[in-house]
One Martini backbone bead per residue (centre of mass of N, CA, C, O) as a GRO file, in nm:
protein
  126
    1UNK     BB    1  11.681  12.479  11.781
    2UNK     BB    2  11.869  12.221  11.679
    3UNK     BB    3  12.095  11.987  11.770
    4UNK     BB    4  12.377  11.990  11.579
    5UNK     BB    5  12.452  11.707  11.754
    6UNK     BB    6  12.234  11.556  11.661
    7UNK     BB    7  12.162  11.274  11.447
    8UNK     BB    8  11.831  11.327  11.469
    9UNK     BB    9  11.834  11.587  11.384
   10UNK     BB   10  12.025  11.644  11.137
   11UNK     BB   11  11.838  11.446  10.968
   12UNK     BB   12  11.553  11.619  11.038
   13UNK     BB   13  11.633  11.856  10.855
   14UNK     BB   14  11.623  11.723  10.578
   15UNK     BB   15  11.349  11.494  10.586
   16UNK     BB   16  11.097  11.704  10.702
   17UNK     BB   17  11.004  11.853  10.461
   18UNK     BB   18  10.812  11.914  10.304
   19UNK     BB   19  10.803  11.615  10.058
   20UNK     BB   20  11.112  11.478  10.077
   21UNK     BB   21  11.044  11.203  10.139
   22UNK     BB   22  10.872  11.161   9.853
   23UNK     BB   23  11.123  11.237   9.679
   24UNK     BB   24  11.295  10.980   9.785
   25UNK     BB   25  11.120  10.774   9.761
   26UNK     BB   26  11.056  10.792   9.429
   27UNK     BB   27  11.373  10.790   9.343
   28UNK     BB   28  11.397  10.485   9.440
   29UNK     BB   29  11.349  10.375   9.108
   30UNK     BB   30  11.488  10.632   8.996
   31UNK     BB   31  11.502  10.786   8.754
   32UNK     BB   32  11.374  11.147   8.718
   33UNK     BB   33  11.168  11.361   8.606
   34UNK     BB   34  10.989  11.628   8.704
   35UNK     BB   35  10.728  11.560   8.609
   36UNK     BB   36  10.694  11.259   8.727
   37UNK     BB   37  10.724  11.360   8.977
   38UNK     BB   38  10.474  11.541   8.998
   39UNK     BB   39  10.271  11.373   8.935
   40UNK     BB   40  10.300  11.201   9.214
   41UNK     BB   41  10.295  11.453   9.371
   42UNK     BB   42  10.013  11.554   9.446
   43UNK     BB   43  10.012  11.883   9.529
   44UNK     BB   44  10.295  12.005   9.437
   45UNK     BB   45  10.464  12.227   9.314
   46UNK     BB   46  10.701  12.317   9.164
   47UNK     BB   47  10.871  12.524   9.368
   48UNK     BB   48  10.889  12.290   9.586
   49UNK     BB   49  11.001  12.075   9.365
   50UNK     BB   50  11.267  12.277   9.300
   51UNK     BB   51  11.354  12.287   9.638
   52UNK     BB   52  11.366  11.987   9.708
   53UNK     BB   53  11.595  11.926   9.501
   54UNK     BB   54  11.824  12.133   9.536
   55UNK     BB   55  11.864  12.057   9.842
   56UNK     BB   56  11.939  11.751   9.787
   57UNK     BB   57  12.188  11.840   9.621
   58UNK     BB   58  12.336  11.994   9.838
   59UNK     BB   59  12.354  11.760  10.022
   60UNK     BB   60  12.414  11.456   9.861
   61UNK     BB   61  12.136  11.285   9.771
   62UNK     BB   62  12.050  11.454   9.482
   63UNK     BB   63  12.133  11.395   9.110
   64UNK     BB   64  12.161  11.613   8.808
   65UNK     BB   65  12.086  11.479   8.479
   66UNK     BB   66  12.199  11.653   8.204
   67UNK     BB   67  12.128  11.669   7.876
   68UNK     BB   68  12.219  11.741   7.509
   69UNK     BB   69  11.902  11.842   7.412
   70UNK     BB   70  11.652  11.903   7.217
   71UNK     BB   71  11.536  11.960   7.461
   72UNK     BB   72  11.620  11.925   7.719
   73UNK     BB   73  11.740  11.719   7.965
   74UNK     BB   74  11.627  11.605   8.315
   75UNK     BB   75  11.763  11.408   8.577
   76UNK     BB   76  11.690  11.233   8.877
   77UNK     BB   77  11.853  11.090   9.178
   78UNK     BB   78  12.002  10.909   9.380
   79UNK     BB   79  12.240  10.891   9.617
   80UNK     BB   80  12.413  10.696   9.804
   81UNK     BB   81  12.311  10.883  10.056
   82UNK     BB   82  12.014  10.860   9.957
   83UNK     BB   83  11.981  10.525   9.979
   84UNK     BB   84  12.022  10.522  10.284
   85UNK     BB   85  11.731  10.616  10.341
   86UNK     BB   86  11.566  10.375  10.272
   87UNK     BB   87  11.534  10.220  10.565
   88UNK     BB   88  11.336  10.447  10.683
   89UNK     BB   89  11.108  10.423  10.489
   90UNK     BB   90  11.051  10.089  10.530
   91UNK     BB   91  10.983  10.178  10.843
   92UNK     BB   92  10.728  10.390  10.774
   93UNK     BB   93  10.572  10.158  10.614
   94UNK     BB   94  10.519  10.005  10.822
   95UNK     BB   95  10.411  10.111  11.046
   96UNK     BB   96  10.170  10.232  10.885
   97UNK     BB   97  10.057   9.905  10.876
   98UNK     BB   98  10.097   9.825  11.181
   99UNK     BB   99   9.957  10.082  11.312
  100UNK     BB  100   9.772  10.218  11.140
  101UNK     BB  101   9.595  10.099  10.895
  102UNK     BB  102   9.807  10.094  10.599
  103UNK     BB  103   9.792  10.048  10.322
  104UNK     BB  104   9.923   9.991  10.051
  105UNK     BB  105  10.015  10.095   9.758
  106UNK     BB  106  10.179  10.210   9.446
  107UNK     BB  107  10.352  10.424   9.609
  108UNK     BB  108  10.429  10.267   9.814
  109UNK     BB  109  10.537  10.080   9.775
  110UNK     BB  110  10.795   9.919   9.652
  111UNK     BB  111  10.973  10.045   9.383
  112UNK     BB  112  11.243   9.908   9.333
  113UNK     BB  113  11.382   9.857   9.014
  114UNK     BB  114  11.663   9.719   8.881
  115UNK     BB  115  11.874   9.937   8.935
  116UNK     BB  116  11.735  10.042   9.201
  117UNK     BB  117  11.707   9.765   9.356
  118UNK     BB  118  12.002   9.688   9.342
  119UNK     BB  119  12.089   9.949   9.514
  120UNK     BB  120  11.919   9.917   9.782
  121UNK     BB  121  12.045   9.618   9.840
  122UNK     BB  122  12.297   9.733   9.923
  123UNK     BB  123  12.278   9.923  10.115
  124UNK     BB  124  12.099   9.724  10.320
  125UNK     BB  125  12.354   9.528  10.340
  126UNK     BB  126  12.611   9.726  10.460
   0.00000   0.00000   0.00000
């Protein structure tokens, strides 16, 4: 088991499991329906992607917005504390174009626009 006390395993105990990464990277352009995640994330099960949700709302990364519509709508985005995450990415990204030889694509790409981009901007800041 990873040691309790370190910041290090704590954050990794989160952000390691298979997807949660990329469904933190992709949340990050703001709100994203469960199937919009489900498309961007091409072999993610519908079931992992319900778990690494739910788990992501527990630890209050990631926020449920669900509207009273019929039928329902339920949209995800990131909390204050997963927008903090982000930095961590755009650090994998760079990682991964400078050592390893991996170019962007539209998926890595910095994905945040608008009120995304600007929630980014602001914790990147402070």
């Amino acid at each position: 088991m990873a040691d309790p006390t370190c910041p290090v395993c704590a954050t990794a105990d989160i952000i390691c499991g298979k997807w949660t990464i990329l469904v933190i990277r992709d949340l990050a352009a703001g709100r994203s329906r469960f199937c919009e995640l489900e498309r961007s994330l091409a072999g993610i099960s519908p079931r992992t992607l319900s778990l690494r949700l739910r788990g992501l709302e527990e630890q209050g990364i990631v926020e449920r917005h669900t509207f009273p519509e019929v039928p329902p709508r339920v949209e995800y985005s990131l909390t204050p504390k997963g927008e903090a995450l982000m930095p961590l990415i755009d650090d994998m990204r760079r990682y991964g174009r400078d050592y390893l030889g991996v170019e962007d694509d539209s998926r890595c790409a910095p994905a945040a626009t608008g009120e995304g981009a600007a929630k980014v901007a602001a914790v990147a800041a402070a």
